[in-house]
N, C-alpha and C positions, 0 to 999 in steps of 0.2 A: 521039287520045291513046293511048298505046301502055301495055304492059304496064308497064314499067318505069319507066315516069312515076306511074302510077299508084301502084306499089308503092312510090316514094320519098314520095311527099304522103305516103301512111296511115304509114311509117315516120317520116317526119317528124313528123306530128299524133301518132305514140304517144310520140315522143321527147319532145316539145311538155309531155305531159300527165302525163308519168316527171317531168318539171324540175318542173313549177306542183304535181303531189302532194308533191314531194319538198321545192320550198319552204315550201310549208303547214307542212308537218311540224314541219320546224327554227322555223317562226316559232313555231306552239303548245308545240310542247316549248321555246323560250328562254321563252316566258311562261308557261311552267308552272314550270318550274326555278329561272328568275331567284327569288323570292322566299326559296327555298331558298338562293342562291347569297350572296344577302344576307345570312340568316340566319348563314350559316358564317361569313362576313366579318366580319359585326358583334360575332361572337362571342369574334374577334383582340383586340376594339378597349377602350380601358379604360375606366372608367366615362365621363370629361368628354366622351371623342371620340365618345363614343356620339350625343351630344346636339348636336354642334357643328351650326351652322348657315353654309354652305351643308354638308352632309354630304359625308362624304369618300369613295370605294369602297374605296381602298385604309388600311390602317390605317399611322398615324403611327409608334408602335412595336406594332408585336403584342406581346400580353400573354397570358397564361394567368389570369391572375388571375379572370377569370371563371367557370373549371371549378374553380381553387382556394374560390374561395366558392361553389359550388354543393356539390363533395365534402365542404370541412369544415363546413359550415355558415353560415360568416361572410360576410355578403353587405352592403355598406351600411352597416355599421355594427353590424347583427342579428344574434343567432346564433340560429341555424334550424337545429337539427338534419333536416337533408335526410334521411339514412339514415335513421333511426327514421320519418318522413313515405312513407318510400316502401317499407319494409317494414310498415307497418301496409296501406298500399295493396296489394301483395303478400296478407297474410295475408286479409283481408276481402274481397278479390274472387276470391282463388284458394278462400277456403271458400264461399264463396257460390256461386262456378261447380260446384264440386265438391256441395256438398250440394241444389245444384240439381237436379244431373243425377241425383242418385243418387233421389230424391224423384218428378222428373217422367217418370225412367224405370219402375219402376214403377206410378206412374200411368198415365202411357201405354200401358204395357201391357195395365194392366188394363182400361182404356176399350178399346182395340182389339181386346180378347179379347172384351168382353160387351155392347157398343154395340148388337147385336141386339134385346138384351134389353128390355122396355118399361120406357121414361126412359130409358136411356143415352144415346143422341142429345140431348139436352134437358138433361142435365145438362151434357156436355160444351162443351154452345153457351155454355150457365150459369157454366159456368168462365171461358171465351172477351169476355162479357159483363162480368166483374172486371175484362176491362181499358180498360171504358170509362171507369171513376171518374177523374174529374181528379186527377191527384196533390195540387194545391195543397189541393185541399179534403178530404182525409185528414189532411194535416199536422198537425191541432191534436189528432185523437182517438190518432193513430200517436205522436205524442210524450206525452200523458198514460197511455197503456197503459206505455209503454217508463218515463216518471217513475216509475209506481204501482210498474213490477218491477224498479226499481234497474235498469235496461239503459241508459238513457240517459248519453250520453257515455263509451262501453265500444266494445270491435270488438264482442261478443257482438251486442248492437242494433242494429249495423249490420251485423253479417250476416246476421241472419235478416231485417233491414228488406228488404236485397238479395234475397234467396233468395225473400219475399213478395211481392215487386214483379215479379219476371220469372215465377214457379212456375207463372203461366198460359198463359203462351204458349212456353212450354218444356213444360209436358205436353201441350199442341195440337199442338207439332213433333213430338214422343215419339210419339203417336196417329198421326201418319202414317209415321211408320219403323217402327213394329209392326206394321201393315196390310199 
């Protein structure tokens, strides 16, 4: 077998193995994407065509009316103030990320500065250990504290509900970026 024979198989075999990666690819990405590509579709389609059966890919007429009731509110029949629902989303989660970090950064600090010290370690574990409690079974004491202080069904109670729920494992990340 000569040089060039040889050099054509392994050229051949890597060209072989360029196509069968490259196919892969296209198949995983059309099944990752497709779902997506529905989603934008279905989103053309008006309420009835939504549901027809056999389903259609292409929409009979495109409509908008579904980003129309999603922006004004009116979806169905309901009026849902969307804006207000996703500005309270906005304000509660952007105060909670924000008075989180501002909380567990000084925490953090301070565990990373004094951990040396006898119990630091052990408290910090201690912290780390808050977030073994099942959530479901806080719910009843978490909602009569929030009843007893007027926070229930307010952003206020649901912010600091947020900012209680994550505060420990955001001062455990904070402890290792001070270190």
């Amino acid at each position: 077998m000569s040089f060039s024979t040889v050099h054509s198989q392994q050229t051949a075999i890597k060209i072989t193995i360029k196509v069968a990666i490259a196919v892969g690819a296209i198949f995983i990405l059309t099944i990752t994407l497709l779902p997506y590509l529905w989603l934008v579709i279905t989103s053309f389609k008006n309420y009835g065509e939504v549901f027809d059966v056999p389903p259609t890919l292409i929409p009979k007429a495109p409509t908008l009316d579904v980003y129309k009731g999603v922006f004004t509110g009116e979806q169905l029949g309901r009026h849902d103030p969307w804006p207000l629902f996703f500005a309270n989303s906005l304000i509660v989660a952007g105060g909670a990320a924000l008075l989180c970090t501002l909380i567990a950064s000084f925490a953090g600090y301070g565990f990373a500065r004094f951990t040396n010290l006898k119990g630091g370690t052990s408290l910090l574990i201690l912290i780390l250990v808050s977030q073994m409690f099942p959530g479901p079974s806080l719910l009843i004491p978490i909602y009569a504290m929030l009843r007893r202080l007027a926070l229930d069904n307010s952003r206020l109670g649901l912010l600091l509900l947020y900012t209680a729920f994550v505060l420990p494992f955001t001062t455990w990340m904070s402890v290792g970026t001070f270190r």
